[in-house]
C-alpha positions as CSV (number, residue, x, y, z in Angstrom):
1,X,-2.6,-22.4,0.6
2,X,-1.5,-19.7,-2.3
3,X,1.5,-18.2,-2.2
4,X,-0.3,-15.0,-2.7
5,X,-3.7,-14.7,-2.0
6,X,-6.6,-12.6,-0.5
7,X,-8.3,-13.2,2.8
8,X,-11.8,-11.7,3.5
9,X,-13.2,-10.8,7.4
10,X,-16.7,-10.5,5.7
11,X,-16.8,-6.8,6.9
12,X,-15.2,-5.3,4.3
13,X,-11.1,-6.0,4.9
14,X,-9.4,-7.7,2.3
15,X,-6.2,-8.7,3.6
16,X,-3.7,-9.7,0.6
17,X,-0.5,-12.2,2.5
18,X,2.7,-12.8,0.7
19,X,3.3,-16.3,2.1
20,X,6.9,-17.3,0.9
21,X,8.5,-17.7,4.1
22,X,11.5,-19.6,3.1
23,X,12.4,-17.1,1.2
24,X,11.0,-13.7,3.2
25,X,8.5,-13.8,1.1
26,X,10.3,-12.9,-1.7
27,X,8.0,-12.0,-5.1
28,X,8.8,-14.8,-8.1
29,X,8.7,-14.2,-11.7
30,X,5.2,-14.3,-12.5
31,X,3.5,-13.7,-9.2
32,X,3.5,-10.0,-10.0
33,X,0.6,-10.7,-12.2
34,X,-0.8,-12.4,-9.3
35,X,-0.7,-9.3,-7.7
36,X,-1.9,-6.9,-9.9
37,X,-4.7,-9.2,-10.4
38,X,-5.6,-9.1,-6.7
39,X,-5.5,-5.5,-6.5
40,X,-8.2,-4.9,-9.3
41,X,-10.0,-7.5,-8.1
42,X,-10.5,-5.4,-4.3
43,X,-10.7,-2.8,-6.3
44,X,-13.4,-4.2,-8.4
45,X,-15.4,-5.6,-5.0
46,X,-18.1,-3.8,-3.4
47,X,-17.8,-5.7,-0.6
48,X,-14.0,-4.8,-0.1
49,X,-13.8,-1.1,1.6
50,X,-10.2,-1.8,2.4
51,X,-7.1,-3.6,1.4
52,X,-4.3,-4.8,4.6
53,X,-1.0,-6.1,2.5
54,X,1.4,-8.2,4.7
55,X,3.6,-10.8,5.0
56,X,3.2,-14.4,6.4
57,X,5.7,-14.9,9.1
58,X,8.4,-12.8,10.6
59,X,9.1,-10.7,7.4
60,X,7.2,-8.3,5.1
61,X,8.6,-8.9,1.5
62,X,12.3,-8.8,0.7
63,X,11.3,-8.1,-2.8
64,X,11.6,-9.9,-6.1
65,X,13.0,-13.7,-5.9
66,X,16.5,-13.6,-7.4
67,X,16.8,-17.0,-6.5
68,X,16.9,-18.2,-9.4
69,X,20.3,-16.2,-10.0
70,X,20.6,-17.1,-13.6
71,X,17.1,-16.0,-14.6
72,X,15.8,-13.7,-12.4
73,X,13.1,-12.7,-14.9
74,X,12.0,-16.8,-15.7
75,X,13.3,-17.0,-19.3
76,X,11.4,-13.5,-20.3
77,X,13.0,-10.8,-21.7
78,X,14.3,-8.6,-19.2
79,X,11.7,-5.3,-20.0
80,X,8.8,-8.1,-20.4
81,X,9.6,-8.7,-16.5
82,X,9.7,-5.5,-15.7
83,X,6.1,-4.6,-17.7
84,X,4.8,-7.3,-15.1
85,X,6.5,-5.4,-12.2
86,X,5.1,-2.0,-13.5
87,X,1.8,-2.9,-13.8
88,X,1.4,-4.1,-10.4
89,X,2.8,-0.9,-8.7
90,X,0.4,0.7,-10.4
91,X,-2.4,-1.2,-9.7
92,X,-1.5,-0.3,-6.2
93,X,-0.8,3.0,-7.1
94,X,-4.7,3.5,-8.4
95,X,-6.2,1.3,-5.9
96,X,-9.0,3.6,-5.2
97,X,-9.5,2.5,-1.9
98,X,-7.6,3.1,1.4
99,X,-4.5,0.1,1.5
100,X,-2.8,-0.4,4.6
101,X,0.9,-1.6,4.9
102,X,1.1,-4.1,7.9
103,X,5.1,-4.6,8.1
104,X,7.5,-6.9,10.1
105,X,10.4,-7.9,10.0
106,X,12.0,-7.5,5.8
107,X,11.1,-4.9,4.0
108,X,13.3,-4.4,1.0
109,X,13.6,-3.6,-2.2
110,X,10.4,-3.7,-4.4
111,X,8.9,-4.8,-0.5
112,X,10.3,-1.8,0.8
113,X,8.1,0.3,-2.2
114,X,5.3,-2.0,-1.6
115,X,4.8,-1.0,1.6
116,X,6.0,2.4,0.7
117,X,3.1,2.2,-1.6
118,X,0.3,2.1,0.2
119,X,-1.5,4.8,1.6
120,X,-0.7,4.2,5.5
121,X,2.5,2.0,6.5
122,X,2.1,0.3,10.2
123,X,5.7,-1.1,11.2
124,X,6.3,-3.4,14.1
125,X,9.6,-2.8,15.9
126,X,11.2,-5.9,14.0
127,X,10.5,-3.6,10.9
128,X,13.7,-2.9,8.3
129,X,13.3,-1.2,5.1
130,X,16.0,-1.0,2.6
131,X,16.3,0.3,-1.2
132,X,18.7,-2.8,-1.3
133,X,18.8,-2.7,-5.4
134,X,22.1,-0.5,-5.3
135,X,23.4,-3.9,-4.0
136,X,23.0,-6.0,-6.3
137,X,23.7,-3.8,-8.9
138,X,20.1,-2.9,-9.9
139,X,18.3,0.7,-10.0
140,X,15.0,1.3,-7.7
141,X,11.5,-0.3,-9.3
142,X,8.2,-1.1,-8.3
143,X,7.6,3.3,-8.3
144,X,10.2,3.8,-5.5
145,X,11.9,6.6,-7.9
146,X,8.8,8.4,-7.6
147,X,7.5,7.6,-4.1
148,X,10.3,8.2,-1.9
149,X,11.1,11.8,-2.9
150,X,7.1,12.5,-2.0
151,X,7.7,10.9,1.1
152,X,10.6,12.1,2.5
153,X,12.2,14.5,0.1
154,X,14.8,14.4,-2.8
155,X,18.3,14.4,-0.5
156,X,16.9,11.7,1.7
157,X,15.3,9.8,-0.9
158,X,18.7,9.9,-2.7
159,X,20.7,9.0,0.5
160,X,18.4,5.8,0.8
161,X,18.5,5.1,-2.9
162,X,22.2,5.6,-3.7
163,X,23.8,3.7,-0.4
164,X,21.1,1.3,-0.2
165,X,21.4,1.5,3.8
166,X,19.3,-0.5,6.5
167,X,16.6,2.0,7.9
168,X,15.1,0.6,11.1
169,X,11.6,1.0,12.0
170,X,12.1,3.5,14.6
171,X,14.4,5.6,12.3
172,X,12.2,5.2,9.3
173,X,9.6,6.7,11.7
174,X,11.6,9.5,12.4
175,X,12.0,10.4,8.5
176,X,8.7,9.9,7.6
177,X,8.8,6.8,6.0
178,X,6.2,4.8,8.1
179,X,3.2,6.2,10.3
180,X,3.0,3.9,13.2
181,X,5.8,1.8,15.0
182,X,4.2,-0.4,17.5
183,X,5.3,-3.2,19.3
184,X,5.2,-6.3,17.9
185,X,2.2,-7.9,19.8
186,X,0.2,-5.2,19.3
187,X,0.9,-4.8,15.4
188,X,-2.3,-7.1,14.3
189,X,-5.0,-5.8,16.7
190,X,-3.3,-1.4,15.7
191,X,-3.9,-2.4,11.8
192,X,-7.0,-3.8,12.3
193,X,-8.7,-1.3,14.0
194,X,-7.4,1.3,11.8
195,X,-8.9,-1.2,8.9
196,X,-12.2,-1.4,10.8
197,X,-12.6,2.5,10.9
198,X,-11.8,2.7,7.1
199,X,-14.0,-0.1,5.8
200,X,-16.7,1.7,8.0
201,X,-16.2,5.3,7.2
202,X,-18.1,6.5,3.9
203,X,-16.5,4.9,0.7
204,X,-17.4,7.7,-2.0
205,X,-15.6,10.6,0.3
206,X,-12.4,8.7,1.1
207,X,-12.0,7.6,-3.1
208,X,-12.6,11.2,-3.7
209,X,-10.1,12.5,-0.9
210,X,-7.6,9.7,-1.2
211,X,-7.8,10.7,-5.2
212,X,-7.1,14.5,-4.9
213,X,-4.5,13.8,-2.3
214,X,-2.3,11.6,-5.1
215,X,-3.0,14.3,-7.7
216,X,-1.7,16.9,-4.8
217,X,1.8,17.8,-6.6
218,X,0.5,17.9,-10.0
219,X,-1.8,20.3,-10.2
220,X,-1.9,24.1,-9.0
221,X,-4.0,25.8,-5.5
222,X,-6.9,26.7,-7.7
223,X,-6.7,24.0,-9.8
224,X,-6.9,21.9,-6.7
225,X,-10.1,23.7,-4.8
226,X,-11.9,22.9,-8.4
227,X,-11.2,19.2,-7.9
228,X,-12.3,19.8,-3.9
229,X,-16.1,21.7,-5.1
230,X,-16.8,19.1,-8.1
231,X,-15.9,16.3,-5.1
232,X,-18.1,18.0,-2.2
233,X,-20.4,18.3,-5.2
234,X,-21.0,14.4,-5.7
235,X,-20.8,13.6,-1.5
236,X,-23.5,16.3,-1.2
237,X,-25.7,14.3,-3.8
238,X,-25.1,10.9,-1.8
239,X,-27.5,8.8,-0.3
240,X,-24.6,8.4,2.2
241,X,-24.4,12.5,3.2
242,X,-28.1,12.1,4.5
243,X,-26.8,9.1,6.2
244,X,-24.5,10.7,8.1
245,X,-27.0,13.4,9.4
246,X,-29.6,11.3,10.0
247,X,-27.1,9.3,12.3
248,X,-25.9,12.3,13.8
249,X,-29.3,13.2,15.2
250,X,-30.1,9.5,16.0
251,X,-26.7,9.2,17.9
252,X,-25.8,6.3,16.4
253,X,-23.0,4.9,13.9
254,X,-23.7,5.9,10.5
255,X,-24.3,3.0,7.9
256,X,-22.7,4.3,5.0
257,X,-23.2,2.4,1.4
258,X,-20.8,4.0,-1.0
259,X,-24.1,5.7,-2.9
C-alpha cells in the first residue's frame, strides 16, 4: 500500500490516508509533493465531490518526519523544503471542493494545520492538537500563521502558537478549533455521512459558497453582496437550479450534476 494515497467509495468521496504508523504518520521529505499532487488531482476529478483526509491507525499526522534529525529537509536546501511544504497547504487551501478533517489521536504541527485546514474538522475524543514547532525550536508552517487567528482569534492563536501547549479534543471544541467531537466508535460512520451529504448536495453552489466564504476577510460588505449576485447569477443559469425544483415538486432527492 502507499504511504499516502487516495481511496475512492465510487460515489464521489475521495478519502486521502496518511499511513505512516510507526511514525504517527509523520509527513517525510518529499511526500509533500505527494500531497499536493493528490489534492489537484480531486480537485481535477469530476467524479470526486468531496475530499475526507485522515490518518491510518490511532493518530492523525504528527507532522513533518524529523526523523531523520540530521536532515530534516533530505539533503535540500532548507527554503527548497519549505517551497514543497507551501505548495501543498495551498493546494488545500484552493481545493475548490468541501474537505473534511477526520482526526484521532496526533494532531501536531503541520498535522495540527492540516486538519486545521480543511474546511470542517471531525475529532474523535483521542484527538490532541498541538502547534508543537515552538518545541523544537521551529516557527508555525503549513499556513497555521494565517489559519489559527481566523479560527479562533489573534490572543488565542498566539497562546497556542507561542507555548506550543497540548489542546485536547474537547477543549479544542470549546475554542473553536474543531466542529464535532464524537466518540471514537462513532467517528467513521459521523464523517461519512456528513461526506455523503456533501458529495450529494449541488457541486457549482457549494465551490461558489465555499469560495466567497475564504475571500470573507478580504474584501468589504458591498464588495462581498457583488461576489454573492454574480454567484446566484451562475446557479440560476444551472442545469442543476432546475434540478432542484423539479425534485422538489417530485418529492424526491435531487440529482445534481455540477452544470
Amino acid at each position: 500500500m502507499e504511504e499516502i494515497r487516495l481511496e475512492r467509495d465510487g460515489a464521489g468521496v475521495a478519502t486521502l490516508v496518511i499511513d505512516r504508523p510507526k511514525v504517527k504518520n509523520a509527513v517525510a521529505p518529499g511526500q509533500w509533493e505527494v500531497l499536493r499532487g493528490l489534492f489537484h488531482e480531486v480537485a481535477h476529478c469530476d467524479e470526486d465531490r468531496v475530499l475526507v483526509i485522515t490518518g491510518a491507525g490511532a493518530d492523525f499526522c504528527s507532522g513533518a518526519d524529523l526523523s531523520g534529525a540530521d536532515s530534516p529537509n533530505g539533503g535540500q536546501h532548507p527554503l527548497a523544503g519549505m517551497n514543497e511544504v507551501n505548495t501543498a497547504a495551498l493546494a488545500l487551501h484552493t481545493l475548490p471542493k468541501p474537505s473534511i478533517a477526520k482526526v484521532r489521536g496526533n494532531a501536531v504541527g503541520a498535522g495540527m494545520n492540516l486538519a486545521l485546514g480543511c474546511d470542517l474538522v471531525v475529532a474523535g475524543e483521542s484527538a490532541r492538537f498541538s502547534e508543537i514547532f515552538v518545541r523544537r525550536a521551529l516557527s508555525v508552517d503549513f499556513g497555521g500563521t494565517w489559519l489559527l487567528p481566523r479560527l479562533i482569534g489573534m490572543h488565542r492563536a498566539k497562546e497556542l502558537a507561542l507555548l506550543g501547549d497540548i489542546v485536547s479534543a474537547k477543549d479544542a471544541e470549546g475554542i473553536g478549533l474543531v466542529n464535532r467531537v464524537v466518540p471514537e466508535a462513532e467517528l467513521d460512520d459521523f464523517v461519512a455521512d456528513w461526506a455523503k451529504r456533501l458529495a450529494a448536495g449541488p457541486p457549482l453552489a457549494l465551490q461558489l459558497t465555499k469560495r466567497m466564504l475564504a475571500n470573507a476577510f478580504a474584501v468589504s460588505m458591498s464588495e462581498a453582496l457583488d461576489a454573492e449576485a454574480a454567484a446566484q447569477s451562475v446557479n440560476l443559469a444551472s442545469d442543476d437550479i432546475r434540478e432542484g425544483i423539479r425534485a422538489f415538486f417530485q418529492k424526491r432527492a435531487p440529482e445534481f450534476r455540477g452544470r
